[in-house]
N, C-alpha and C positions, 0 to 999 in steps of 0.2 A: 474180684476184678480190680485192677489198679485205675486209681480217681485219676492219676494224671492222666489215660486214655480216655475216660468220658468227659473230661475235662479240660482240653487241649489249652486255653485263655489261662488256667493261673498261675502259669508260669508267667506269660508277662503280668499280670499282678503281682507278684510276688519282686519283678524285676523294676515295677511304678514303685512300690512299696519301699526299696532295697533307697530308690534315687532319693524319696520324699524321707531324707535321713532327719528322725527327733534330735532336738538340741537340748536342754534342760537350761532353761532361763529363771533363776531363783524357785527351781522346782518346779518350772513348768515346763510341761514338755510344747516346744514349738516346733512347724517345720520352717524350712527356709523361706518358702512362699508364704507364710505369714510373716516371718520376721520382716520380711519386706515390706508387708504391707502393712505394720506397725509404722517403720519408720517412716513411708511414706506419709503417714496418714499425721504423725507426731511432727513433722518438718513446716507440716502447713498449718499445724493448731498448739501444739504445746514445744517449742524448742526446749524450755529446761527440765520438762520429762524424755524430750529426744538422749539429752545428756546422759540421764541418770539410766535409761535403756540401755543405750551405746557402753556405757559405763560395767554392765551388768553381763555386754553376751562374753561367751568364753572365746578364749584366742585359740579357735579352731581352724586351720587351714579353710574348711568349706566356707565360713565367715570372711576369713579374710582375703578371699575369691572373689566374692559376690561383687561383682558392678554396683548394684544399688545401695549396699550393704555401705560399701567403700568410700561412697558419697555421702551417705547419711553420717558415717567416720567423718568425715573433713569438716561438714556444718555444723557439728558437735563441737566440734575442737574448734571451730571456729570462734560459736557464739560463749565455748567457756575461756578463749583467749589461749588457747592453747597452737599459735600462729606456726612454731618450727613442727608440729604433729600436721597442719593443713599441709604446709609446703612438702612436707617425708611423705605425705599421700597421695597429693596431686602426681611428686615427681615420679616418684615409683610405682605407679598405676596404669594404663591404659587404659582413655575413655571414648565411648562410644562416640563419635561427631557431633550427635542431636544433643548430648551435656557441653561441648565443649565451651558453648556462650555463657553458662551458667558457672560453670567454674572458672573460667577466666576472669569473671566480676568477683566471683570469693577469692581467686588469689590477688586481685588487683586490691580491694576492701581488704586483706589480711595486712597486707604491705601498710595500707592506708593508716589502719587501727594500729601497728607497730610504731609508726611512725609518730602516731599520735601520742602512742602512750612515752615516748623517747623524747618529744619534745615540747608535751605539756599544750598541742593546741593542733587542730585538726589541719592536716595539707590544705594549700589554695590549689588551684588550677595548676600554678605553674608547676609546685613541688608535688602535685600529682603525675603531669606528666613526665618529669625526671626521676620518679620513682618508677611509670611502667618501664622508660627505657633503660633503668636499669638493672628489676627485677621484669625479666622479659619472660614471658608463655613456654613452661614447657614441652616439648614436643607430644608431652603425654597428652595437653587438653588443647593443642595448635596444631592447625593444617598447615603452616610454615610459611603462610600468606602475610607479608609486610602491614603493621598499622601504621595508618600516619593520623594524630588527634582520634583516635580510639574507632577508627573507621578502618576498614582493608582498602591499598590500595586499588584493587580490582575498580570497586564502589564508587572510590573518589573519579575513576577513569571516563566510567560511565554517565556520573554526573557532570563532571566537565564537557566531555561528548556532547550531550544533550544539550547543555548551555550557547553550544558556539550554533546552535542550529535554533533555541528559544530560546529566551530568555523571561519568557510569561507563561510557565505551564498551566495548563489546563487541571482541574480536577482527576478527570481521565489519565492526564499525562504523569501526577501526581502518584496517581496510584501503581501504573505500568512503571514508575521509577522503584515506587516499592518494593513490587514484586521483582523485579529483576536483581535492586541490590539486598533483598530481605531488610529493610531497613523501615520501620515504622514510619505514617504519613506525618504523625506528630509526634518527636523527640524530645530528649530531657532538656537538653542543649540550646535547641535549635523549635521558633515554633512550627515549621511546615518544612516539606522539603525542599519548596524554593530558596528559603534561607540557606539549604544544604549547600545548595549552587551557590548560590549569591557568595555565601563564606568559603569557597575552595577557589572560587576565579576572576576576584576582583582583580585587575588590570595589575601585573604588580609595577606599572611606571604610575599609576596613579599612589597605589600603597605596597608594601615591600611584604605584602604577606608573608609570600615563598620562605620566607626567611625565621616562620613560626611553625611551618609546614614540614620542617627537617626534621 
């Protein structure tokens, strides 16, 4: 009697089996789904074993697919200085939306750490922000939504908004500004949101902000 008739399921086994392709990592055989969950697991506790991992998978198409795989590629090369390997990553990749915050701070830190190592002393403020507008997001890890001082300006709109109608938010109000522009109640910048306000709509006949805001 033929097993594939009393056994109609191992064919798709055999078709789980075909996807969860072995890789051979210095001998060992891994699937993808682990390899993922290596580097995951190496990003948040050992970066210079990330490297030497990263360093070691083979240059297999399936590998240099992976979304996670791809990221884990840029934060490698990041933390070994290797800056034109993050940017050839970022630019030539496609990433999900939910990374895109996360990689826009490593490309904006790659520039930063370039810059550093070119001029012998870490960017201020200012020559940070002439560095993002001139190495600007590309489309691969940007919704195409303007920054103005490392904010979208959707955000800024809504903060202003809010301003011309309070100018004493509440706790409550505090948090509803959060959640609408995804924006932390306490910043690195800035200690509360109301400072967020405060700092986008000061009077400019009183002070000529506008004019730092470009």
């Amino acid at each position: 009697m033929n097993n594939k008739l009393d056994h109609p399921d191992d064919d798709n086994d055999d078709e789980e089996i075909v996807e969860q392709q072995i890789i051979l990592i210095n001998n060992i055989p891994l699937t993808i789904d682990q390899i993922i969950c290596i580097c995951q697991v190496l990003q948040k506790c050992n970066v210079k074993k990330l490297e030497k991992f990263i360093y070691d998978l083979p240059n297999e198409s399936i590998c240099n697919k992976n979304e996670s795989i791809i990221r884990a590629r840029a934060i490698a090369a990041y933390h070994s200085g290797n800056f034109k390997q993050v940017y050839e990553l970022l630019e030539t990749n496609a990433f999900s939306i939910k990374y895109h915050q996360e990689l826009q701070s490593l490309w904006n830190n790659a520039h930063y750490k370039e810059h550093e190592m070119k001029r012998g002393h870490p960017p201020g403020a200012v020559e940070k922000y002439r560095i993002r507008k001139k190495y600007q997001f590309p489309r691969t890890i940007w919704d195409g939504e303007e920054y103005v001082y490392c904010f979208k300006e959707k955000n800024r709109r809504i903060l202003k908004e809010f301003y011309l109608k309070c100018n004493l938010p509440t706790q409550e109000d505090k948090l509803k500004l959060s959640n609408e522009t995804q924006l932390t109640v306490v910043q690195s910048k800035f200690n509360v949101i109301n400072d967020l306000i405060l700092y986008f709509v000061i009077d400019s006949r009183m002070f000529p902000i506008s004019t730092y805001l470009v």
